[in-house]
N, C-alpha and C positions, 0 to 999 in steps of 0.2 A: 504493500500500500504506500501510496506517495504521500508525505506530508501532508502536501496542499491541497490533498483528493478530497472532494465530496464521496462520501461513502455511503451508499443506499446496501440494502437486502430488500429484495421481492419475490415471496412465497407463492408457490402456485396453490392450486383450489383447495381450501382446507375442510377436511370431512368430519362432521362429526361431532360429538361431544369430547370424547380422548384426544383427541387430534388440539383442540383449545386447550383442555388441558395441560398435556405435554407446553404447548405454549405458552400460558402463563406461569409454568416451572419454571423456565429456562430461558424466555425474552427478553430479560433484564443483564442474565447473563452472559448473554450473547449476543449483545449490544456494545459491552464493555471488552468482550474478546475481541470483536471484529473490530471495535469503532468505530460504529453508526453513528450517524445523523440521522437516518431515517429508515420504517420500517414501513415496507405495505404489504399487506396481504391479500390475496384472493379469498373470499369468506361467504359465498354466494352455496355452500356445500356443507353450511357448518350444522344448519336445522336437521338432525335425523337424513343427511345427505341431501336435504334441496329447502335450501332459501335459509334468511336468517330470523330469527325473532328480534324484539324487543329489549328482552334479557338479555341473548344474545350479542347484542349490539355495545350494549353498557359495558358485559366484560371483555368485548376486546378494547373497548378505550382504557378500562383500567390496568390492563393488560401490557399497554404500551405500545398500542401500533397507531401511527400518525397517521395513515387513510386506508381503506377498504374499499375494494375493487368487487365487480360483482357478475354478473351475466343473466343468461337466458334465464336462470332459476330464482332471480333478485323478486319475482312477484307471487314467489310460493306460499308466503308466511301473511294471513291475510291483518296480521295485524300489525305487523311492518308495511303491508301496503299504505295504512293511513297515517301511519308516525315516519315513516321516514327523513320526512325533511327536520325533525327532529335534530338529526344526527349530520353535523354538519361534514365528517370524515368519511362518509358513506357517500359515494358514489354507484350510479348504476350507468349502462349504458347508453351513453349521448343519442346513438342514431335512433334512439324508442323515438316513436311520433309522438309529436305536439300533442301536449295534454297529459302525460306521464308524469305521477310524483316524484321527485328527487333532482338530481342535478346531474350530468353528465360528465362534468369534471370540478376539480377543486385547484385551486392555486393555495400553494402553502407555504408560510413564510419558514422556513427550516432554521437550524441552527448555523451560524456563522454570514448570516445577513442574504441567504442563499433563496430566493423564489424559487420554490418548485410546484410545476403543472404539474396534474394527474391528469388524465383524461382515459376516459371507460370507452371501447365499441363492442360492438357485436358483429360477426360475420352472418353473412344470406347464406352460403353454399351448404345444405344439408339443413339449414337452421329455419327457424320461424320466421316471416316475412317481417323485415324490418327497412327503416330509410336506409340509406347506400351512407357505409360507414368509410366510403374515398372520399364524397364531398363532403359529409358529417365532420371529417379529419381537417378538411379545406375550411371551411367554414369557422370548425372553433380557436383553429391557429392565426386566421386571422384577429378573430376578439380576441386573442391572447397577445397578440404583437405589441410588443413596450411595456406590458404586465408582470413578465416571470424570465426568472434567467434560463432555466430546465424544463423540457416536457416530454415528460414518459408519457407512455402511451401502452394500457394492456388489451390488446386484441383477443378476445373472448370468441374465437370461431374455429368451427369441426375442421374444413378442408384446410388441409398444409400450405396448397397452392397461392388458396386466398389470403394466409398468412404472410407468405413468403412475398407475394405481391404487395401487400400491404407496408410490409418493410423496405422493401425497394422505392416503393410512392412517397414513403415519408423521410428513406434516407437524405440525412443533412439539413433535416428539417425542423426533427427532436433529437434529443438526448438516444430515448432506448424506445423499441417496439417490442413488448414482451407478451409472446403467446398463451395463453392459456385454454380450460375448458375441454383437452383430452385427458387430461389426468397422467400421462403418461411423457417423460419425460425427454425431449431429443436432443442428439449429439451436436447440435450445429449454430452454437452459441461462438459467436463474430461480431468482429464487427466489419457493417458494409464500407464499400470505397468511399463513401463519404463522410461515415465517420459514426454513424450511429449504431448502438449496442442494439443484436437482434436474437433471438433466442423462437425457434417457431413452436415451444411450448417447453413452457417450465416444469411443469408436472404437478404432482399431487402434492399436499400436507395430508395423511390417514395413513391405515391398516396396510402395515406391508405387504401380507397375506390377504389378499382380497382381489375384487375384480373391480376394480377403480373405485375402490372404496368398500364395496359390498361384501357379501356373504357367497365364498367361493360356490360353495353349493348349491344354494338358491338361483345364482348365475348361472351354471350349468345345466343345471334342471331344466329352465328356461330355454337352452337351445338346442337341447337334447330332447324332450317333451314337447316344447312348443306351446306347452300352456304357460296363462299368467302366474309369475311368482312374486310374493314380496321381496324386495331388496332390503333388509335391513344391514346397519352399517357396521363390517367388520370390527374385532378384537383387537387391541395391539398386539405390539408393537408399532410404533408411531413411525413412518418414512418421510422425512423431511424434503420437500425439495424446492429450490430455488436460485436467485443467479445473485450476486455481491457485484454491483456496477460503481464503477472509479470514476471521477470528475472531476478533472484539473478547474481550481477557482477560480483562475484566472483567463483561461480562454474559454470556461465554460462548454469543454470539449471534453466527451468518451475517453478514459486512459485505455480501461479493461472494462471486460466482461465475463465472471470466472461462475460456473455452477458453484452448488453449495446444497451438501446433503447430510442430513444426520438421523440415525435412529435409536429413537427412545422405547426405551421397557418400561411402562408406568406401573409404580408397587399394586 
């Protein structure tokens, strides 16, 4: 780590009750190893595997994480649909059409006098019809112009391609494009030619033994049968994953982009 680096950690989709858990053990801890300024998580997974509640919400701020990122599953918990804006660290994704509660991105004034965007989309390809999150990305960079020094960006969608595309569209435009919303974590954290940290999914916080998240069994049954099964959400041990991005303070420029994985036994 460089002196002068801005130091983030961002957590992919976190499952579960255990999964928070493990995190408010060990957040605080792991703040002071790495030398954060800041924490974001993916937390759209934490409800019983889809959406977050109310409670929910409180203990990750006490928690220690400075924003919450979210996706397709941000409108499961019907009573975080009407308190959301509540929670001013909670973001859900920008391209939902007009008339959506919450906010699509946050600007936050970080430690060391540093403005940082967050900004949430959602991908079309495989997923729920939503506005087109390449002009969504156009649109809110320009309200952000003169605003903030850093803007992450977590792209929340199934296809790889439209990830992979989405980071090229916005190279040298943000700071990092961070994938999430398959749970499962890819090798090809870079950064593009022009400068911005890309990762076309970060992976899971849950049950390392599971099927992205779930109950191995109940999975299989499923596509071995063919009938409906409950997915309830695996047992630990907890698989941590996510990527540690570096940011020179002074040109406000990507150093690195390293993964970052850990797994917990909770007593």
């Amino acid at each position: 780590m460089q002196s002068n680096a801005f130091r983030l950690l961002f957590l992919g989709d976190m499952v579960g009750k255990d999964s928070l858990e493990a995190f408010r053990k060990y957040a605080i801890g792991w703040r002071e190893e790495l030398g954060l300024d800041m924490v974001i998580v993916n937390g759209e997974n934490l409800a019983n595997g889809s959406g977050i509640t109310v409670k929910i919400a409180n203990e990750l701020w006490r928690s220690g994480v400075d924003v919450v990122t979210t996706g397709d599953h941000v409108w499961k918990q019907r009573d975080f649909i009407r308190r959301i804006d509540e929670f001013p660290f909670i973001i859900r994704p920008a391209n939902y059409p007009p008339g959506a509660p919450g906010k699509g991105y946050i600007i936050w004034a970080a430690t060391r006098g540093v403005r940082v965007a967050v900004l949430n989309l959602l991908g079309r390809v495989f997923m729920q019809p939503v506005d087109c999150p390449f002009r969504k990305a156009d649109e809110v960079l320009s309200e952000l112009e003169g605003k903030t020094d850093i803007v992450l960006v977590d792209f929340h969608a199934e296809a790889t391609s439209e990830k992979i595309a989405m980071g090229y569209y916005l190279d040298g435009r943000v700071a990092a494009v961070l994938g999430t919303h398959t749970h499962v974590p890819t090798a090809d954290a870079k950064l593009l030619p022009k400068g911005t940290a890309y990762i076309t999914d970060v992976g899971m916080v849950g049950p390392q033994y599971s099927v992205l998240g779930r109950v191995v069994d109940n999975v299989v049954r499923k596509y071995v049968a063919g009938i409906p099964q409950r997915f309830p959400v695996a047992e630990p041990p907890i698989e941590f994953n996510g990527v540690v991005v570096d940011i020179d303070l002074e040109s406000k420029r990507v150093c690195s982009i390293e993964q970052w994985k850990k797994l917990i036994y909770l007593d």
